[in-house]
N, C-alpha and C positions, 0 to 999 in steps of 0.2 A: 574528498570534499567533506567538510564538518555540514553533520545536519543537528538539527536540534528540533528536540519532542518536551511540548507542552502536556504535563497530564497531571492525574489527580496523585498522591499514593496508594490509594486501592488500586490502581492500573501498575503503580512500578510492583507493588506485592504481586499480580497474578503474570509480571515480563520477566518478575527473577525466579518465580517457581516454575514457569515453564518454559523458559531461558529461550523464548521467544518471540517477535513481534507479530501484530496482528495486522493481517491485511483484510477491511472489510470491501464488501460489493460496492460499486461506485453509486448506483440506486438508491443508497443504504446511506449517504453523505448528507451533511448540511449544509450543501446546496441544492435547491428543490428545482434548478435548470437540469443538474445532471440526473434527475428523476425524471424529467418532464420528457413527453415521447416525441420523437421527432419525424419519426417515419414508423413503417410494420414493425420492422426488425431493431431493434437500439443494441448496438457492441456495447454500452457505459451497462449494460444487466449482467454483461458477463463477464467486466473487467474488473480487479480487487486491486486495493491501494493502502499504503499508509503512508500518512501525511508527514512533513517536517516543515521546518522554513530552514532558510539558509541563512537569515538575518544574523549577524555573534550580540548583536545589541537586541538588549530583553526588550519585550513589547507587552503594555500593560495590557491589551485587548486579548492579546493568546493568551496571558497568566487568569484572566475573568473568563475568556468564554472554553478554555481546553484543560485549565489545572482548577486552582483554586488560591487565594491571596491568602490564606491562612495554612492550607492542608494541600498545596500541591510541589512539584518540582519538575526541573526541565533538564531532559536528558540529554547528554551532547555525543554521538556516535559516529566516527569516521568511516565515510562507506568503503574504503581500501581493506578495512579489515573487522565488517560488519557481520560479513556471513562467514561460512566457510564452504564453498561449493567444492561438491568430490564427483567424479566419475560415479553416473546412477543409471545404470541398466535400465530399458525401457521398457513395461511392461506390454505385451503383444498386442494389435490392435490393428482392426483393417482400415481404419479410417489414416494411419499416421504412412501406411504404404511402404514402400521399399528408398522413399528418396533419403529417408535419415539413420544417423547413425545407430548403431545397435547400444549405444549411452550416449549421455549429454553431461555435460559439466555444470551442476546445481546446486544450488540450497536447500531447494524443496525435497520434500519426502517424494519418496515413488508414488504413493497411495496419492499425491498431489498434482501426479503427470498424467494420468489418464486413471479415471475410474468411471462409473456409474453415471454420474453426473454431467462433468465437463473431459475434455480433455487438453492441456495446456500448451500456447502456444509459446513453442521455444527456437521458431525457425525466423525468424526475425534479423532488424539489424545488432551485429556482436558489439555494440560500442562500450558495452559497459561490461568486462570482460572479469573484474573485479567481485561483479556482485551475484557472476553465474549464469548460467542460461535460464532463460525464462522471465528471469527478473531486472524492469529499465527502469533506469533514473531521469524525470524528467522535469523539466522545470514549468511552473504552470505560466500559459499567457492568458492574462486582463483583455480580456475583449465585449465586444457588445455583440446581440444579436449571432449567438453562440449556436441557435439552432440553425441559422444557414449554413453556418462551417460543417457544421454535421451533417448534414443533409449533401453536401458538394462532397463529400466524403465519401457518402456510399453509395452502391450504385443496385438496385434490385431489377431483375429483371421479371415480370409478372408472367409472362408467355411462357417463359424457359423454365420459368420459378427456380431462379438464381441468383443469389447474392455476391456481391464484386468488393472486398474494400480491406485495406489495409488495418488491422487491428492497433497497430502501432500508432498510427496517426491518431486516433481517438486518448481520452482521459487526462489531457493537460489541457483544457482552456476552462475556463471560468470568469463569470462576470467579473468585470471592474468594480462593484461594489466588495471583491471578497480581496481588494491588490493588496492591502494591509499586510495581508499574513504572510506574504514575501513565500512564498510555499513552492517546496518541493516535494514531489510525490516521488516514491517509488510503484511500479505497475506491473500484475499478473494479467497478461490477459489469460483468456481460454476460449472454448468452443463449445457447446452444448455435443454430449454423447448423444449424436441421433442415429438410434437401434434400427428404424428402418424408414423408409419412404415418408410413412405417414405425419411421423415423429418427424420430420425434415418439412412438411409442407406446414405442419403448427409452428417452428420454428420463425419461417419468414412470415408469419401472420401475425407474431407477437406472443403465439400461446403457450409456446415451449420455456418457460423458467428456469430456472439452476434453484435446486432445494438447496444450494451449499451458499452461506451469507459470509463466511469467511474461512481465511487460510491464515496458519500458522505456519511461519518461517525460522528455523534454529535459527538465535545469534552464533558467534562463534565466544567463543573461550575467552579470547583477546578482549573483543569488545565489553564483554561483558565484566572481569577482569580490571579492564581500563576505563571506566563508565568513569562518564564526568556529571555530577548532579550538583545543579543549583537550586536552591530551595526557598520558597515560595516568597514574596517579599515582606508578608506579614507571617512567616510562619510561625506555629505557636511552640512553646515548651515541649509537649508532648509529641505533636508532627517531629521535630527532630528527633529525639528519641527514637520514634518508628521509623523514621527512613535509617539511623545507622544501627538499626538494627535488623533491619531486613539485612543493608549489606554490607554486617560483619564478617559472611565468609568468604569475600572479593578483596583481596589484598592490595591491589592498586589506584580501589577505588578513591575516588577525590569528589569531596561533598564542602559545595560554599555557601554562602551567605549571599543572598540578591541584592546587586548594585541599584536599587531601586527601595530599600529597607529605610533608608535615609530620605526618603524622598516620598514616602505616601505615608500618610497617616495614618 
């Protein structure tokens, strides 16, 4: 599937030095629904995303509110051969138990599967077997009244002080006012590392955070390699210059001119 990324060039400069994309916390987004709390517990504090749209046709709205019309460009990355996920040993951990493998087929770094903070979930559904374990592709729905879906979702139990809910289900719905962006996320979830008891009853209270606000995921070679960059519809003299010069050392790269250059003044 071709995705495409609206950004600035200060964003493509810091994706080709560290030849990686950013997944930030969903909390963290702008949209103030997936902030806004809906029960104790909210899974959108502990799930990380980064956006695309699927749309092939440029949309002036992403080039104004995600790049810029003079100094941005928009990336085009095929998710067949976006990452490159290898067989990565799991680091030991009593919470991940004896039902999983002794490695998982990922992207992510080890230091990204279980540390300090969270620990990630990779035992899900396999449908997107391309992009590795841990990491899903999914496409957002336009709905209204986003806090009941979520709420029907999860299921707490006060007595027991238990929480019931698919982590997967959560991070693709978004109001109808955001349908424009025709938007595909890709999605980490994780789990908060909770050390003991106590650290677990802050958890369903709301009080337990994730100090970690984002993950970096390696592209692979290919992708990177094969980057397709359209560039900005009023780009100026000098933006071009800096974008082929960032990637002058990517042999395949392909950099156009925006079908939209002729068309806004």
């Amino acid at each position: 599937m071709k995705l495409y990324h609206y950004t600035t060039i200060d964003s493509l400069a810091h994706i080709l030095n560290s030849r990686s994309i950013k997944f930030n916390r969903l909390d963290q987004l702008d949209d103030l629904t997936e902030s806004e709390e809906f029960s104790d517990f909210n899974p959108l504090r502990f799930t990380f995303s980064s956006s695309f749209t699927g749309d092939k046709r440029e949309n002036i709205a992403l080039w104004k509110m995600y790049a810029n019309m003079e100094t941005g460009v928009r990336l085009e990355f095929d998710s067949t051969n976006m990452f490159n996920p290898q067989q990565t040993c799991l680091p030991t951990h009593s919470l991940i138990g004896n039902f999983v493998p002794k490695s998982i087929r990922t992207a992510l770094k080890a230091s990204d599967i279980v540390n300090k903070d969270f620990i990630l979930i990779f035992w899900g559904p396999q449908d997107n077997k391309e992009l590795g374990d841990g990491i899903y592709l999914r496409t957002i729905n336009y709905i209204d009244h986003i806090k009941d879906v979520y709420q029907s979702l999860l299921h707490i139990n006060p007595d027991t002080k238990s929480i019931s809910y698919n982590a997967w289900d959560f991070g693709f719905y978004k109001s109808k006012y955001w349908e424009f962006q025709k938007e595909i996320r890709l999605l980490i979830y994780t789990i908060p590392n909770c050390s003991c008891e106590e650290d677990f009853k802050r958890l369903i209270s709301n009080n337990r955070q994730l100090a970690t606000t984002s993950i970096f995921v390696p592209l692979s070679d290919t992708a990177l390699d094969n980057l397709q960059i359209i560039l900005s519809p009023k780009i100026t003299d000098a933006s071009r210059l800096i974008v082929r010069a960032l990637t002058s050392h990517l042999s395949k790269v392909s950099i156009k001119d925006s079908a939209l250059n002729r068309i806004i003044r």
